[in-house]
C-alpha positions in Angstrom: -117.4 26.6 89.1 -116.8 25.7 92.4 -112.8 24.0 93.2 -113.7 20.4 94.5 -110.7 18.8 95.6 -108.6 16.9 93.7 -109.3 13.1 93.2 -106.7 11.8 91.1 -103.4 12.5 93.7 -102.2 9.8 94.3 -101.0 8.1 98.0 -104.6 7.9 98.6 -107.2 5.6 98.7 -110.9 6.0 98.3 -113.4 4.0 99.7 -117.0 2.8 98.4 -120.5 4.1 99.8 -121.0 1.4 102.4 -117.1 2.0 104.2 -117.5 5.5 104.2 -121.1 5.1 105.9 -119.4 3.0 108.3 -117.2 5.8 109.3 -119.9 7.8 109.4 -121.7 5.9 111.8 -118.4 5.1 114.0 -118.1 9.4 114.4 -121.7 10.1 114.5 -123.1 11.2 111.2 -126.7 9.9 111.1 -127.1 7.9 107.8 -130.1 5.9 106.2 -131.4 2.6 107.6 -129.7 -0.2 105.3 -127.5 -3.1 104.4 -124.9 -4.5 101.8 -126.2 -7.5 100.0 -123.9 -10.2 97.1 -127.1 -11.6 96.0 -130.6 -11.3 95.4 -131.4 -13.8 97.5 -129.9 -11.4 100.6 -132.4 -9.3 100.1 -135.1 -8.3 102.8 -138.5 -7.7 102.2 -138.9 -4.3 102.6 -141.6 -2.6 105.1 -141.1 0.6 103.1 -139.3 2.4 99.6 -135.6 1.5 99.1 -132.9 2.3 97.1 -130.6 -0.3 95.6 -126.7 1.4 94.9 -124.0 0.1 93.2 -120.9 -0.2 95.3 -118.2 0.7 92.9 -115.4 3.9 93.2 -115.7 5.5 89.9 -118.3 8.3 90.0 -121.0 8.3 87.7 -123.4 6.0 89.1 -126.7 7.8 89.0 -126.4 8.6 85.0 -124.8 4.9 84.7 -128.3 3.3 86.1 -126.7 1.5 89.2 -128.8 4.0 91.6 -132.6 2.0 91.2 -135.4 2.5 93.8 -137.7 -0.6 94.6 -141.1 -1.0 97.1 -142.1 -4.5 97.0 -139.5 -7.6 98.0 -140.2 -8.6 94.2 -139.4 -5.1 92.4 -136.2 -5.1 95.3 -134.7 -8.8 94.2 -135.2 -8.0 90.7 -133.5 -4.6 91.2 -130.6 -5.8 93.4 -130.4 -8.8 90.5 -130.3 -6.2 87.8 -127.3 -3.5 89.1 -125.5 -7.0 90.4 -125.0 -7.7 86.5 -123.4 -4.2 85.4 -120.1 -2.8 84.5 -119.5 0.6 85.8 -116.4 2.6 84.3 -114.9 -0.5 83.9 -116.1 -2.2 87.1 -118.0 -4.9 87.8 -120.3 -4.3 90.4 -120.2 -7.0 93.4 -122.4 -5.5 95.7 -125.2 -3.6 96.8 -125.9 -0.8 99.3 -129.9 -1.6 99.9 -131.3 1.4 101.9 -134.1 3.0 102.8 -135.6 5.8 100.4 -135.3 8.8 102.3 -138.4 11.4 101.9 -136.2 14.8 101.0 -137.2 18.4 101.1 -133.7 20.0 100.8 -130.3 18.9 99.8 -126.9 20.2 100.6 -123.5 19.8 100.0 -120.8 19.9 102.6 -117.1 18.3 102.5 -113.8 19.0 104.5 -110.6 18.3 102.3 -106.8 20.0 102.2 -106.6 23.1 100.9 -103.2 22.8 99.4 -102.6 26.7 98.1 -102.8 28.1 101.9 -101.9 24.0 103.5 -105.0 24.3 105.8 -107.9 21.7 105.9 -110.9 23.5 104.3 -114.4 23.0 104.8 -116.7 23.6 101.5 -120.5 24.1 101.6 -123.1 24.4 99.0 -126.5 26.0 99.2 -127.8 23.0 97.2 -126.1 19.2 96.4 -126.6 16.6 94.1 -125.4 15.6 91.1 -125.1 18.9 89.3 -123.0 20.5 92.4 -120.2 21.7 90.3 -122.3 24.0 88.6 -123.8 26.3 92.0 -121.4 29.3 91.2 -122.6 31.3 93.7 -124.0 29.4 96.3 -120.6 28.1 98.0 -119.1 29.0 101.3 -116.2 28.2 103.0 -113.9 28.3 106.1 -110.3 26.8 106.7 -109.4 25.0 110.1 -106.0 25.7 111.7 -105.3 22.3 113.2 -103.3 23.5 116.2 -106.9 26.1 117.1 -109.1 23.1 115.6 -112.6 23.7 114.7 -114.5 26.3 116.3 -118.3 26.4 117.4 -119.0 30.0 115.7 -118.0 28.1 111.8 -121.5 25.4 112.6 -123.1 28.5 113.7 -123.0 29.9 110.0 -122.9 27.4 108.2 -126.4 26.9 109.7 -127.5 30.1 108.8 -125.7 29.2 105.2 -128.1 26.7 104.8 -131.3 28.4 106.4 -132.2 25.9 109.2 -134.1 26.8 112.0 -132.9 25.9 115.5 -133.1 22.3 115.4 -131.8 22.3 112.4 -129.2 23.7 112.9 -128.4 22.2 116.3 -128.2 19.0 113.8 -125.6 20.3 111.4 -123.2 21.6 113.8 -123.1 18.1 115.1 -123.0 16.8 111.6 -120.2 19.3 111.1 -118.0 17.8 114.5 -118.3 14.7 113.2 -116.7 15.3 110.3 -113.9 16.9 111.5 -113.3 14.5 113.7 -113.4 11.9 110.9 -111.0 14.0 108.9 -108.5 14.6 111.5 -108.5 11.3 113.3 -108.9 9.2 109.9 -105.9 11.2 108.5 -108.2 11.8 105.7 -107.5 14.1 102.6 -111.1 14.4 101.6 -114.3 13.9 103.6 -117.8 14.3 101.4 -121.5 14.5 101.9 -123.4 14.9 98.6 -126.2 15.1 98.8 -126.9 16.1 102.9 -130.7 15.7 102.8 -133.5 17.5 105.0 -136.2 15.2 105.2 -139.8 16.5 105.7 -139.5 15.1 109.0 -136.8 17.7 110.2 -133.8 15.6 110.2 -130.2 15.8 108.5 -129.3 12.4 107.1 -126.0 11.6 105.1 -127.7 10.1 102.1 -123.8 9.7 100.3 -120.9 9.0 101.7 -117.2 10.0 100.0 -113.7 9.6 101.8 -110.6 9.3 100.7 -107.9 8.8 103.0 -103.7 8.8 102.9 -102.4 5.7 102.2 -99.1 7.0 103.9 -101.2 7.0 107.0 -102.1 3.6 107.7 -100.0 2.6 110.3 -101.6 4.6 112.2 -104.9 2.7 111.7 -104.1 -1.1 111.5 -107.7 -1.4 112.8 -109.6 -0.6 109.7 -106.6 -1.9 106.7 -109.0 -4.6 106.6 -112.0 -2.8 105.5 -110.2 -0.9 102.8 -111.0 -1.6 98.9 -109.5 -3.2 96.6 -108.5 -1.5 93.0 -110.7 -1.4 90.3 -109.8 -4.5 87.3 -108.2 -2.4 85.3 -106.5 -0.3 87.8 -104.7 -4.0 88.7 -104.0 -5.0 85.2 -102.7 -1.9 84.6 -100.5 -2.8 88.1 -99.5 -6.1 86.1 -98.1 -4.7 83.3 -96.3 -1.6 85.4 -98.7 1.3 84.2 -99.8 3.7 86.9 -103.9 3.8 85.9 -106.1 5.6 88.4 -109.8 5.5 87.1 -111.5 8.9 88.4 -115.2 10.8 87.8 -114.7 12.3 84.5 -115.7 11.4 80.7 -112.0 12.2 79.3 -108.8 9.8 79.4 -105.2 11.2 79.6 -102.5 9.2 78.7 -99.1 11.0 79.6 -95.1 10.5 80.0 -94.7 11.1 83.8 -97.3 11.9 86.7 -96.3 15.6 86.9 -97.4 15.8 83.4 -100.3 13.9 84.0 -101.9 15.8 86.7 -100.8 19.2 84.9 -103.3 18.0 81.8 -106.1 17.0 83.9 -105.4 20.4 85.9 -105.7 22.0 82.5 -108.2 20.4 80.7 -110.6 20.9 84.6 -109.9 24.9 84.0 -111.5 24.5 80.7 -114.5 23.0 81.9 -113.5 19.4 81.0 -113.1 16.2 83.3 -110.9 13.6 83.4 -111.7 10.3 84.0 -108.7 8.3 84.0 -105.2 8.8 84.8 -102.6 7.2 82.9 -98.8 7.5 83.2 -96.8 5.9 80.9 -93.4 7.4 82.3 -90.8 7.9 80.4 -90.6 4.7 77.7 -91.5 4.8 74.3 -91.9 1.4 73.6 -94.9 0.9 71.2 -96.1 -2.1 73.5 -96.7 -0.6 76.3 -98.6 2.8 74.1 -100.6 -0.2 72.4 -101.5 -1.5 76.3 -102.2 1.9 77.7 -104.7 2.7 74.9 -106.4 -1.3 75.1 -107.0 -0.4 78.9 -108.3 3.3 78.0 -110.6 1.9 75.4 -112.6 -0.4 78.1 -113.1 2.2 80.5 -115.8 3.8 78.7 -114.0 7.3 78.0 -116.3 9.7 75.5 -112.8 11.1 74.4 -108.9 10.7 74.9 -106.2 12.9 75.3 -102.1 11.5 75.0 -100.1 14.0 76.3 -96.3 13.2 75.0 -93.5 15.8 75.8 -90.5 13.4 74.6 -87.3 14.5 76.1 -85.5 10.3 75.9 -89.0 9.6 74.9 -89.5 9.7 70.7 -92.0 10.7 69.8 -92.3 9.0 66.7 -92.5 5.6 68.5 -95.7 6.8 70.1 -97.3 8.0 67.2 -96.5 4.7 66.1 -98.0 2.9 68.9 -101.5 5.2 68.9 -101.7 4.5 65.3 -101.5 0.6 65.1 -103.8 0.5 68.3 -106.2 2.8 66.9 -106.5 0.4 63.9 -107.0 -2.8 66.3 -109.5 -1.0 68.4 -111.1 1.2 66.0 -111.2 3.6 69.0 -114.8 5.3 68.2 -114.1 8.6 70.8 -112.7 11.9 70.1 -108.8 11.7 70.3 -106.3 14.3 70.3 -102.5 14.0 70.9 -100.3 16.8 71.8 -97.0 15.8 70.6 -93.7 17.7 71.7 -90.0 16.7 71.6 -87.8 14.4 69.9 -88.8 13.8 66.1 -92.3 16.0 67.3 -92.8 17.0 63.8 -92.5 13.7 62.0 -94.8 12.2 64.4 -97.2 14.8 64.1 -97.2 14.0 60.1 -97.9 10.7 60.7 -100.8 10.9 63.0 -102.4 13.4 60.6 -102.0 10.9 57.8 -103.9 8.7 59.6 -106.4 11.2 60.6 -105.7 12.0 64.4 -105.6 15.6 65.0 -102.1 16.0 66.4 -101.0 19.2 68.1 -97.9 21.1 69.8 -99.6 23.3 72.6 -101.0 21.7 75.1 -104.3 24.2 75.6 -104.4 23.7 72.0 -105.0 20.1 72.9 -107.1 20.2 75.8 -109.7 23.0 74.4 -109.8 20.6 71.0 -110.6 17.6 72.8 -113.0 19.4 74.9 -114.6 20.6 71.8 -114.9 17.4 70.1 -116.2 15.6 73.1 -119.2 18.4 73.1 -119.7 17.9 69.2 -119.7 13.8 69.3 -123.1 14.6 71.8 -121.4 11.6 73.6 
């Protein structure tokens, strides 16, 4: 498995497709031919294939349905039409990114995020992109950047040879590669991605995705572009409302947890096992069987296959958040794999009550993350 960087952090902010393409374009990475449209009635009859994409932040889209392709001005209004009308992770999708279909021979992968275990920027490569990247063991290469040296010529000299380009080819991705740097660095961003990086049969490199992420602790330095950054997602602002910290992210699994170190140290875990989280959720440190009861309504309509609650109660009692899962797990009748570790004040007492009530309730929390693991790959979800 190859270590993609970390999404869920937070002080950042992750942009859509089309504002990442924009950046893109501003530093010089070539990207398809297209425009955003609201409506089908934006839509411009095409003088070749297109590809219709849903402009939302969760992850996911392809195997979601809100990547179409469309050749006629008929098949592209109806398309644009259709994806307009979905609900992706929990978010509605208001827009489209309408481009053209790009005619690809090869695809790569290539990204430049922080390495936080040596604090250098680190640039990732993989022989082959798409959406099953995680899964090229093998095939990966990569080389840090000191910034005070910054990047050197010789690291786009092999990563062409990485990818097997001839000289064009390779003249392309080392300009590709500048770019991106230059993004990275001048953007203040903590994650810069191109997945997939197509060859088309005509020779050239083209960005056909766009992914950055930038610090959010870094935008005075860019009052120029504050406008163009998104909005949350609905129920990452309801979640603001009610004073829950809800990040939605790529995965299929939910984690509810007391406190954002704890939080990240599940999804941390349950990633070494091969699992994926797809929401963050920190309660903090209340027990209060309201706000369990709202963190579990905002789980259930983010389309999670399976949910993880991670308690360690030190004020927290955990017999009030047993309490709280179990009379929200009756109003939703929450059809997903859920597991709760459970550790801390009154632990064993809620522990007997969740199993009384048929919620596999445990004390270890690899225990936890290998069971719901397991019972997201039994449900078939």
């Amino acid at each position: 498995m190859i270590n993609r960087p970390n999404e869920y952090l937070t002080g950042s902010l992750k942009l859509i497709e089309a504002e990442g393409k924009q950046l893109f374009k501003r530093f010089g990475v070539p990207i398809p031919v297209g425009y955003l449209a609201k409506s089908s009635e934006e839509v411009i009859p095409p003088t070749r294939p297109m590809v219709v994409k849903a402009q939302v932040r969760s992850g996911g889209r392809g195997k979601a349905g809100g990547i179409r392709f469309a050749s006629t001005a008929e098949q592209a209004r109806k398309t644009v039409s259709d994806v307009l009308s979905m609900t992706i992770a929990g978010e509605a999708v208001k827009e489209v990114l309408v481009e053209e279909r790009l005619n690809i021979l090869r695809e790569f992968y290539l990204s430049i995020s922080m390495d936080r275990s040596v604090g250098l920027p680190m640039i990732l490569a993989v022989a082959q992109g798409g959406m099953e990247v995680e899964e090229q063991e093998g095939k990966t290469a990569t080389w840090h950047v000191h910034p005070f040296v910054g990047l050197q010529p010789h690291v786009g000299l092999e990563l062409g040879t990485f990818f097997v380009l001839n000289s064009d080819q390779s003249a392309q991705i080392q300009s590709i590669l500048s770019a991106l740097w230059r993004l990275f660095w001048e953007m203040d961003c903590e994650l810069v991605e191109i997945n997939p990086l197509a060859l088309t049969v005509d020779g050239r490199l083209v960005a056909a995705d766009a992914k950055v992420t930038l610090d959010d602790d870094a935008l005075f330095r860019h009052p120029e572009a504050i406008t163009s950054f998104p909005e949350r997602t609905p129920l990452e602002l309801e979640a603001d409302r009610i004073g829950l910290t809800f990040v939605q992210l790529d995965g299929d699994i939910g984690v509810i947890a007391n406190g954002a170190g704890l939080t990240m140290a599940t999804l941390d875990n349950l990633a070494i096992r091969g699992g994926r989280g797809g929401v963050f959720l920190d309660l903090g440190g209340t027990d209060d069987e309201k706000v369990v009861e709202a963190a579990l309504a905002l789980l259930s309509r983010s389309n999670m296959r399976a949910v993880l609650v991670n308690i360690f109660g030190g004020i927290t009692r955990c017999d009030t958040v047993a309490e709280g899962i179990i009379r929200t797990r009756a109003k939703l009748t929450l059809d997903v794999p859920l597991v709760v570790r459970i550790k801390g004040v009154n632990e064993e007492k809620a522990a007997e009550m969740l199993a009384a009530e048929g919620v596999q309730a445990l004390h270890d929390l690899d225990e936890a993350c290998q069971a719901v693991i397991g019972g997201l790959r039994r449900s078939g979800r």
